[in-house]
Every structure is written in C-alpha cells, then in structure tokens.
LOKOLLUM-471396 format. One line per 4 residues: number of its first residue (from 1); their letters; for each residue x, y, z of N, C-alpha, C, CB. Coordinates in pm, 1 decimal. Each point is the difference from the previous one (the first is absolute). Glycine has a CB too. Example, Ala and Ser with C-alpha at 12.3 -4.5 7.8 and 13.67 -1.06 7.14 Angstrom:
LOKOLLUM-471396
1	AS	1319.0,-569.0,780.0,-89.0,119.0,0.0,90.0,120.0,0.0,-189.2,-117.3,124.6 | 154.2,222.3,-196.6,82.0,119.0,6.0,-77.0,109.0,73.0,118.4,-62.8,-214.5
This chain:
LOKOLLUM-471396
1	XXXX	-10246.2,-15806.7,-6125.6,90.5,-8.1,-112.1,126.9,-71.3,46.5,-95.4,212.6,-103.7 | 147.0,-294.2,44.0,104.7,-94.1,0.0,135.8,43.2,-83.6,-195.6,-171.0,28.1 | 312.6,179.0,-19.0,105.7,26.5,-84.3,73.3,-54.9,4.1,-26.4,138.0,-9.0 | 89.6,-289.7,-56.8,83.7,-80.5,7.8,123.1,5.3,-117.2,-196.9,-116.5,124.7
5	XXXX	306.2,59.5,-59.6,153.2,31.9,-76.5,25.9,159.2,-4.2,-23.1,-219.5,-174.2 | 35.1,215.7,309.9,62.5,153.4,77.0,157.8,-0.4,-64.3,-150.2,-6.5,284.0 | 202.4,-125.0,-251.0,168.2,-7.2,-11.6,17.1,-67.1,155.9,80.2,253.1,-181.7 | 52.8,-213.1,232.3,32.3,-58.3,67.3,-80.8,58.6,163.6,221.4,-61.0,-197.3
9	XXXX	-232.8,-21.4,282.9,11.8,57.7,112.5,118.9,133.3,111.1,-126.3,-242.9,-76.4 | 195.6,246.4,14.8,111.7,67.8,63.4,39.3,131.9,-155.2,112.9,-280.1,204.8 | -164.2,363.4,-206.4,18.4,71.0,-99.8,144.4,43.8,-37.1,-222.0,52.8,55.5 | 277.7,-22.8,62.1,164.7,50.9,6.6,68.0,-137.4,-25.3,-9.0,213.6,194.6
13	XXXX	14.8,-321.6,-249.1,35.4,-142.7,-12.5,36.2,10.3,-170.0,-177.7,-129.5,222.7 | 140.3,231.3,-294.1,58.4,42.7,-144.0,94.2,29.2,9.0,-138.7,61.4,-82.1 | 156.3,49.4,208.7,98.5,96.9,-9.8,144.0,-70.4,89.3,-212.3,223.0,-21.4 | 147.0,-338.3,49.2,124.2,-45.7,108.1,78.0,-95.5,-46.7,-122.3,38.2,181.7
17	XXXX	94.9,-85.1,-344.9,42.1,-85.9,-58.1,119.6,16.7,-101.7,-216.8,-59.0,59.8 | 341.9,52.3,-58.8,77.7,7.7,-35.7,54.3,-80.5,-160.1,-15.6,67.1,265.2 | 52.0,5.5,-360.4,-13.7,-68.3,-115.3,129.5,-50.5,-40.6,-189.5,129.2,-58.6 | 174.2,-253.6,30.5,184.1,-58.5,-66.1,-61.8,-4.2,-143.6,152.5,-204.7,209.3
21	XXXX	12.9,256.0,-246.1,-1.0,-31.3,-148.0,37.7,-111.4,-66.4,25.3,186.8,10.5 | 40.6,-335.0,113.1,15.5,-68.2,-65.4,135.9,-18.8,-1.6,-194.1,41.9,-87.0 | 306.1,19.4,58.4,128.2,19.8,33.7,76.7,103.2,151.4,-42.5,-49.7,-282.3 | 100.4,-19.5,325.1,93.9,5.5,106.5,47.0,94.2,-1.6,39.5,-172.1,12.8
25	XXXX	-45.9,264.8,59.8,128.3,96.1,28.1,154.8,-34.3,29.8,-188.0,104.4,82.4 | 269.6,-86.0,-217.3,121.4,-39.1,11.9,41.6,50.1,130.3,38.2,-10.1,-239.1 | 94.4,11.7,334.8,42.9,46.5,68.0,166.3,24.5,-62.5,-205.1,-92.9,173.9 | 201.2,225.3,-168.2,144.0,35.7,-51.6,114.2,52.1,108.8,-132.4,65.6,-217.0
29	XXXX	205.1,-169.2,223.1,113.7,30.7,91.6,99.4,144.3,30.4,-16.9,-237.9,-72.6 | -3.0,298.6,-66.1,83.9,108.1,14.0,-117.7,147.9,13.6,232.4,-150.2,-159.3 | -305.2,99.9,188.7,-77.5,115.4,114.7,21.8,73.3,80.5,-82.7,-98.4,-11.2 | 108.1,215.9,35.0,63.9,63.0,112.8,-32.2,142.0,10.2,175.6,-158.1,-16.4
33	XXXX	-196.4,216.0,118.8,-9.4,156.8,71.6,148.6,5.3,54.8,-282.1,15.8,92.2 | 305.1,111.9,-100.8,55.6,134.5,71.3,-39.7,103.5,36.4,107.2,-54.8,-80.1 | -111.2,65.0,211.3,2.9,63.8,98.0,75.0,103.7,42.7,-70.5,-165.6,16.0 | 47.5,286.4,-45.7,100.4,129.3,11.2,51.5,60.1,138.1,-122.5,58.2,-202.6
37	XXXX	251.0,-43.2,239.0,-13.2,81.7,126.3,-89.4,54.1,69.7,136.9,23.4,-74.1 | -182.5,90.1,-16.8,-83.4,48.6,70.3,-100.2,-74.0,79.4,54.2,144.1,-146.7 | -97.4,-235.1,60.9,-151.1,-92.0,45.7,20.4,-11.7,102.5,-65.4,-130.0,-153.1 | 195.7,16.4,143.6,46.5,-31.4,137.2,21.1,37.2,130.1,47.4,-56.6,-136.5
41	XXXX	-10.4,183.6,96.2,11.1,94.1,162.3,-124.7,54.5,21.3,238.3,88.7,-12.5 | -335.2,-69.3,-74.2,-131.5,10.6,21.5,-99.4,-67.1,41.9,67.5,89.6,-109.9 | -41.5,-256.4,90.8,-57.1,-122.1,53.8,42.3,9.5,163.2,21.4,-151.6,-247.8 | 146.9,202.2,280.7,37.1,-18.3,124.6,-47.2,44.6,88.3,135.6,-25.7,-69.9
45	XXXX	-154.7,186.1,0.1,-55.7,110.6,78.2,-91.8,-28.3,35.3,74.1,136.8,-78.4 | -214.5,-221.7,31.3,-119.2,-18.6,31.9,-55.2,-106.1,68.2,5.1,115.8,-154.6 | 126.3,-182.7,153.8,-13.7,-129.7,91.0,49.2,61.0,146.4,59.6,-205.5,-206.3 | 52.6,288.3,204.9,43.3,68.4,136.6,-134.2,56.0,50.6,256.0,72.1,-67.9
49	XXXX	-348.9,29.9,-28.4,-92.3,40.8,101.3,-94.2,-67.2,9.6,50.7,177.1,-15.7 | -72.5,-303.8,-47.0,-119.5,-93.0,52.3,17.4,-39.4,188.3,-4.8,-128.5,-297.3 | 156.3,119.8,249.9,41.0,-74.0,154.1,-1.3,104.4,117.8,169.9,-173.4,-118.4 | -144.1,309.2,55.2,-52.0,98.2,87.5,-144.0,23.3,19.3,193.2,87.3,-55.5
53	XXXX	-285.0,-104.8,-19.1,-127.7,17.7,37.4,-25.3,-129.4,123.0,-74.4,123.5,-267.1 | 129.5,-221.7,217.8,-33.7,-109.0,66.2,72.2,-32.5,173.1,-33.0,-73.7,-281.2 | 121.6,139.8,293.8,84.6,77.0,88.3,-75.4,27.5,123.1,123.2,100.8,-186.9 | -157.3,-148.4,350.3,-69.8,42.9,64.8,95.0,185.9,66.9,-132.6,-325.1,33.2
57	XXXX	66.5,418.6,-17.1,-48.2,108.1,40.8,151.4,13.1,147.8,-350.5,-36.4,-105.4 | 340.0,-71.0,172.6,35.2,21.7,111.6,92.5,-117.1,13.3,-200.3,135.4,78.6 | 343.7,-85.1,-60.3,63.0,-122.4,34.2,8.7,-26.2,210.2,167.0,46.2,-300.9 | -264.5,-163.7,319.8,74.6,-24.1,99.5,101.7,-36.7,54.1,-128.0,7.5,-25.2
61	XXXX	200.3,-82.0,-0.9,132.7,-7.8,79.7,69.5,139.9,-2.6,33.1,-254.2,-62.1 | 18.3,358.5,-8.4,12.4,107.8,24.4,-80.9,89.4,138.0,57.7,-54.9,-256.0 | -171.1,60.5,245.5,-100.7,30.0,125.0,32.3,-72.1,106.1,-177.9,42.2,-129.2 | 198.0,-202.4,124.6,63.3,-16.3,137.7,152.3,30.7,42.6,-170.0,-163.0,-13.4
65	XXXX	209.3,136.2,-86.4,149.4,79.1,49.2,15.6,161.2,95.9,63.0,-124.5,-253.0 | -175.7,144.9,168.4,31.3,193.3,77.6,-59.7,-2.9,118.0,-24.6,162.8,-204.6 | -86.6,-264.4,215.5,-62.2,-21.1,116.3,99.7,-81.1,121.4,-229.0,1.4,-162.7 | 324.0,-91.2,105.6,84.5,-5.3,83.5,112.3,59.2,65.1,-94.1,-116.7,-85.6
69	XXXX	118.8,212.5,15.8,110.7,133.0,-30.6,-38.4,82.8,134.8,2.9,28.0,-308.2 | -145.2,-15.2,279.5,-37.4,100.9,82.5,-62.1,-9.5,133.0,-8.4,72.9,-196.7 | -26.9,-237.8,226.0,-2.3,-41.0,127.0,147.7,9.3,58.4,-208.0,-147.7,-52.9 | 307.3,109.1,13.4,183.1,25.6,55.2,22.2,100.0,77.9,90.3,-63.5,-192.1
73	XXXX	-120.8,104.0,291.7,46.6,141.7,38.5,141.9,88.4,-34.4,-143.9,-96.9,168.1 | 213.9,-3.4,-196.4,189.2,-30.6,1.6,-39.8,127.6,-143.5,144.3,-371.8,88.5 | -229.3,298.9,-199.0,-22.0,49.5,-150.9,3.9,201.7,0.6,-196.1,-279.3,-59.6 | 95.8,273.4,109.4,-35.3,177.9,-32.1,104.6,65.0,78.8,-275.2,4.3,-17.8
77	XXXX	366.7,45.7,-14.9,155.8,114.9,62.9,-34.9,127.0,-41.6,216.7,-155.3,-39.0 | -77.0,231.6,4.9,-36.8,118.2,-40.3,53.5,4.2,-175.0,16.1,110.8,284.6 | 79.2,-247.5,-328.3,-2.7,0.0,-116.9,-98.2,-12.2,-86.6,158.0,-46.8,66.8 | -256.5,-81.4,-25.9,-118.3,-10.7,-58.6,-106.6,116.6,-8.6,56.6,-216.2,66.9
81	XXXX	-55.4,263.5,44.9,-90.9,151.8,-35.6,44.6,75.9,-56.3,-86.4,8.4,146.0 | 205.5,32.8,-188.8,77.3,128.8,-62.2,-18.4,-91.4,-126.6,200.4,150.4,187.2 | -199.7,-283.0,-241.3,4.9,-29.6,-135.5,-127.6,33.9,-42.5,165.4,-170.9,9.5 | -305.7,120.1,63.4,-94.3,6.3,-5.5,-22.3,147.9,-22.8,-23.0,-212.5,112.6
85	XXXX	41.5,315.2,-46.6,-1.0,157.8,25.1,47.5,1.8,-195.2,106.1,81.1,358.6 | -2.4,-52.2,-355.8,72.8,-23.9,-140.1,-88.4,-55.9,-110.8,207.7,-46.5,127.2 | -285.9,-16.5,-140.3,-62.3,-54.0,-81.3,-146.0,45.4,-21.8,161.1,-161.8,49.7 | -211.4,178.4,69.8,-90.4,114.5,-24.1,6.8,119.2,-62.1,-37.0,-84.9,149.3
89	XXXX	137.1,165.5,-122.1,88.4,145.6,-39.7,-21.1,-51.5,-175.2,243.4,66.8,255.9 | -183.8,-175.4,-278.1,44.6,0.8,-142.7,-153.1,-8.5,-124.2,268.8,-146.0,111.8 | -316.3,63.8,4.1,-125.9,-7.3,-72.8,-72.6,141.3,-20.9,-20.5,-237.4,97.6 | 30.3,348.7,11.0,-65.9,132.3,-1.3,66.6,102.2,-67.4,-88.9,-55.9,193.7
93	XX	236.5,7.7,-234.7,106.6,54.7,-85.7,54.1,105.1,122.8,-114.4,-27.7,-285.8 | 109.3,50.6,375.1,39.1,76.5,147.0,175.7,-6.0,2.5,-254.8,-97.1,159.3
C-alpha cells in the first residue's frame, strides 16, 4: 500500500512558521517600565549571591600569608597566644 501527499517532510515546520499580518509593528517611543525599589534591591541581592556562589571556597593568598606568619619565629610571642587564647574563650563563651 502506497500513501502519497503526507504534507510536508518536517512535520514541526507548521508549527515553526510564523504568521504576518501584513502590517508593521508601529514602534512607540513613549514606551516605558518602572522599576520599584524593592525590585531593585532584590535584583542586587541576587546578583551579590550569584557572585558568592561563584566565589572559590578558599582564599589563597590569605593561606599564604598565615603560612608566612607562621614560618617567622620573631611572629608567635606571648601576645599572639593570649589573643589567640582570648578568642577561643569567646567562641566557648568562657
């Protein structure tokens, strides 16, 4: 059995075809949005934590710094340990 004038080869080729009516879409100059505070600080906010997600984990230059800190022998005294001491305490609420 034979079945000829299916239509087109590309079936989705109906659906991809876009219809003019023939007239132009005016373009009207006095077109315009506003944009509310809020949005705005809400757009900011979400752009800040994009850049935090995007943000690596670990800053090195910080890491080498302490790593150089702490090769110094001159560095570790008894201020630095009593601050250090101190900061522990605060964290344990002590």
């Amino acid at each position: 059995m034979k079945i000829n004038g299916i239509g087109p080869v590309d079936p989705v080729a109906n659906y991809n075809k876009t219809s003019r009516s023939g007239k132009s879409a005016a373009k009207n100059s006095s077109d315009s949005i506003t944009v509310s505070e809020e949005a705005m600080k809400t757009a900011d906010l979400f752009a800040v934590a994009e850049q935090v997600k995007t943000a690596p984990d670990v800053r090195l230059d910080r890491i080498a710094e302490v790593k150089a800190k702490l090769e110094d022998p001159n560095y570790i005294n008894d201020r630095v340990v009593e601050s250090v001491a101190d900061s522990i305490m605060d964290v344990f609420g002590i």
